[in-house]
N, C-alpha and C positions, 0 to 999 in steps of 0.2 A: 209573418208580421206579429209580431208580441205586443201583448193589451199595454194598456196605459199603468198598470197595475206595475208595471217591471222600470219604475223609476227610475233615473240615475241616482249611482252609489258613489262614494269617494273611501274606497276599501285602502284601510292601512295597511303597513306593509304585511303585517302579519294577516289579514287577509286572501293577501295575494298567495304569499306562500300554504295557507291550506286549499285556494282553489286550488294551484297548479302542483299540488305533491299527489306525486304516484303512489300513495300508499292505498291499499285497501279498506283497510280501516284506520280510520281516524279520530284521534282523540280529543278534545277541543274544551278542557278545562277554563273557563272564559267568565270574568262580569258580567253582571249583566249590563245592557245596553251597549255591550260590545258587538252586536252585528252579528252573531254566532249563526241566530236561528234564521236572519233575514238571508244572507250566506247559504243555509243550510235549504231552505224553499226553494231558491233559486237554482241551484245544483241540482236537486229531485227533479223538478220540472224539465231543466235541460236533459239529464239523461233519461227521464219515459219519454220525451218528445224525440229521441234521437234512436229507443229502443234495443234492443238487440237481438241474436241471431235465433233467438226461440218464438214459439207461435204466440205466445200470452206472457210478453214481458210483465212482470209484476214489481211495484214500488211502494215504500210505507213511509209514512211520518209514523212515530210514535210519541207516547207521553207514557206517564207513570197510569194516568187513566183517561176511559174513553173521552170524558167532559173535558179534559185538558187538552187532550190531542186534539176537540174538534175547537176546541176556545181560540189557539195557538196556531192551527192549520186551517181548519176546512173552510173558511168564506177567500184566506187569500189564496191558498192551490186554485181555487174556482176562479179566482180570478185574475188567475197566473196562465190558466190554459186558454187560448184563444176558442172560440164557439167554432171558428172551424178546425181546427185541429180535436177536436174532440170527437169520441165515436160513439154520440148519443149523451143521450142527459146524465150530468152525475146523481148517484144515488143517494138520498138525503139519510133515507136508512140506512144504507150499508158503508155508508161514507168511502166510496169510491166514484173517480172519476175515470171512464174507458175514455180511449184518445184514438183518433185513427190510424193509428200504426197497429194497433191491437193491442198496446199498453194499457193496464191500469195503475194510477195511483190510489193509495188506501189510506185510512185515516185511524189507527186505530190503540187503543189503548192497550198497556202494560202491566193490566190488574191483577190479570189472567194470563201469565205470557205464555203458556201452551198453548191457546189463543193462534200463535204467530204460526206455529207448526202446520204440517198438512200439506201445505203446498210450495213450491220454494222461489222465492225472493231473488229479484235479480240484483236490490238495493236499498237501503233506506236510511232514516234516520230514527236516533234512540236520543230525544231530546228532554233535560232532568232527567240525565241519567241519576244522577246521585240517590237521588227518591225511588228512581227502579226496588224492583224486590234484587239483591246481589247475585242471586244465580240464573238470573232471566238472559242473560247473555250468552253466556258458557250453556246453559243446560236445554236453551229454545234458540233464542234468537242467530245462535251459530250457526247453528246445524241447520234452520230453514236459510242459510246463507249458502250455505257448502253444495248443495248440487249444484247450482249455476255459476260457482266462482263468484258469487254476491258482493257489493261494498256496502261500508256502516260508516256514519259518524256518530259518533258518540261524544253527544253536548252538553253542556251545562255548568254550572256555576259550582265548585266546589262546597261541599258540606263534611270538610273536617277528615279522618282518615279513613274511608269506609272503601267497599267494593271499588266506587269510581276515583279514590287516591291509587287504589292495587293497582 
């Protein structure tokens, strides 16, 4: 049962077509108030609730920084994951939620994006992207993608011809 947090949507068509495209990574050059990022919470949350075949499924929001990623995410992940499907209280400091599949969701900023490295990601989101530092994808966030066969969406509002035009 899903909290009351997981309202009805009325997704336009191009909604529909970024839930249901098989791609891996996704790109989602979007208005704002176009539903990108409400889209983008609710994907995260279904696939850590749904986990995969490793012991410690791992999933991220991001932002360009911590305060933005938890601005943007962390009160409505909390209240996107139901109190019983969670595996213990989420972490107000480390800004992660464990689920009881043995998933965690993480909340975490793109200040520092070696930051992401270390350990690998089974999915996440890279939201304002355009604001990222340019090589945060290619030279971090990929490669903590690549041992699990990881997905990305990668969101945001364009800002002119930079990294997130390329």
């Amino acid at each position: 049962m899903l909290t009351n947090r997981w309202y009805k949507l009325k997704p336009h068509p191009e909604q529909g077509r970024l839930w249901a495209s098989p791609a891996r990574f996704r790109v989602v050059p979007a208005g704002r108030r176009s539903g990108k990022t409400e889209l983008a919470k609710r994907f995260l949350v279904r696939k850590a609730l749904r986990g995969t075949p490793y012991d410690t499924p791992s999933f991220f929001a991001a932002a360009p920084t911590r305060d933005q990623a938890k601005r943007i995410y962390w009160d409505d992940l909390k209240a996107m994951v139901p109190r019983s499907l969670r595996g213990g209280s989420p972490s107000e400091t480390a800004l992660s939620i464990p689920l009881a599949n043995g998933a965690v969701i993480s909340v975490v900023g793109m200040d520092k994006p070696e930051r992401i490295e270390g350990s690998p990601w089974d999915g996440g989101i890279l939201d304002e992207y355009a604001n990222m530092k340019a090589k945060a994808w290619g030279e971090n966030v990929r490669l903590a993608l690549s041992e699990r066969n990881g997905w990305c969406w990668l969101i945001g509002v364009p800002e002119g011809r930079n990294h997130y035009y390329d």
